[in-house]
N, C-alpha and C positions, 0 to 999 in steps of 0.2 A: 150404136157405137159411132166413134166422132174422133175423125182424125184430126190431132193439132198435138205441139209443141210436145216433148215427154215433160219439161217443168212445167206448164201448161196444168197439163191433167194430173200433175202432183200436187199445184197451187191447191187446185179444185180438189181434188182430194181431202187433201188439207185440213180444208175449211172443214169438209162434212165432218169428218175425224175429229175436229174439236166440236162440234156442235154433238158430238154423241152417235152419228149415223146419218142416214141421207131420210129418215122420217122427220128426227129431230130437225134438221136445218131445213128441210120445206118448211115446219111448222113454224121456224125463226123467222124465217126470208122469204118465205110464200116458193112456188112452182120455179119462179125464175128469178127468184131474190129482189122482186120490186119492191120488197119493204127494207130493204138494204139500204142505207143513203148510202152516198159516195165518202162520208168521213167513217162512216161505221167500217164498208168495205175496205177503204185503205187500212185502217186497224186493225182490221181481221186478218189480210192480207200479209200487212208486217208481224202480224203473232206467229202464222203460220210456215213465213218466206221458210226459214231456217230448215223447220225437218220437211217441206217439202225437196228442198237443196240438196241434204243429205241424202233424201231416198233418191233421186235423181242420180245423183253424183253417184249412189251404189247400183244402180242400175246402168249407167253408162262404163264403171268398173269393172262389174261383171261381163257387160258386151264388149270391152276390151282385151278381156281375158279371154272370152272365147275367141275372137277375132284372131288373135295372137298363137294360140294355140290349135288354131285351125279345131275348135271343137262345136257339136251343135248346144250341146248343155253341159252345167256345170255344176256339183254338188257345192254346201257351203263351206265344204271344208278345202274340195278345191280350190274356191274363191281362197279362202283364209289362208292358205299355203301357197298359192300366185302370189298374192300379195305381201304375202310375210305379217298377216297382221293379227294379233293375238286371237286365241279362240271367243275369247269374250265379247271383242269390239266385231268380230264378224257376227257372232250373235244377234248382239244389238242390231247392226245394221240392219238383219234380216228381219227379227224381230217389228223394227219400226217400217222396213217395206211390207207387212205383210199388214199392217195396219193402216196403211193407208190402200195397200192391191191386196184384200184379203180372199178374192177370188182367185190366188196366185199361190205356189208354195214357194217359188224361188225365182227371181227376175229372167228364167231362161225365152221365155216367150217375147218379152220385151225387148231383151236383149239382143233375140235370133233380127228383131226388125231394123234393130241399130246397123248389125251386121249387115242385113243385105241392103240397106241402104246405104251403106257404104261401100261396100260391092260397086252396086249402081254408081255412083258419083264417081268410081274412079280406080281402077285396078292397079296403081300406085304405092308409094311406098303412104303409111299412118302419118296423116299429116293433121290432122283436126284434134281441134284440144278440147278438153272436158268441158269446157262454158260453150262451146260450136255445138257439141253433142247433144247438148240437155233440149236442143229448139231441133232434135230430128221429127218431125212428126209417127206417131205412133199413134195405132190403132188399139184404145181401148172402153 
């Protein structure tokens, strides 16, 4: 496991996610992507930017919610009812987190690290915005 950025390990994500799985994109890109050039990788990268973004951005939503509600975890239906946002579109969200963290049923684990890293950083009032969030480092 490898601590670095949560967009970070969504980018990477990503990638494997379009290539089919992490057998598939070894087989693509070799062990450590040395068959990747740097113009392939940028295009790769920009295919992926978007739903990596949005898993991110629902992951930092969800550790917001909890933070907020002083909670350790959170169903998806609580998310969808914090947020006010339809049962469908919290679906999807979930749906496409669980596709790129399919070792995961619901962002609460990720989320618990947002939280105490925010803890850490400052027992203040919520000052950090969604684009600050997505570069907390996360263990996964």
């Amino acid at each position: 496991m490898k601590k670095d950025s949560l967009l970070a390990h969504c980018l990477a994500r990503a990638v494997i996610d379009e290539q089919g799985g992490l057998e598939a994109a070894v087989a693509r890109y070799g062990p450590n992507a040395e068959r990747l050039s740097k113009l392939r990788a940028t295009a790769t990268a920009v295919k992926v930017t978007p739903k990596a973004s949005r898993v991110a951005g629902f992951i930092v939503l969800w550790a917001t919610a909890m933070r907020i509600e002083e909670r350790e975890s959170f169903s998806i239906t609580e998310y969808q009812r914090y947020w006010n946002e339809s049962e469908r579109q919290a679906y999807r969200r979930q749906v496409e987190f669980r596709e790129l963290w399919p070792e995961y049923e619901t962002p609460n684990e990720l989320a618990r690290q947002i939280v105490a890293y925010l803890r850490k950083g400052s027992e203040g009032e919520y000052q950090e915005s969604t684009t600050a969030l997505m570069t907390v480092p996360v263990l996964a």
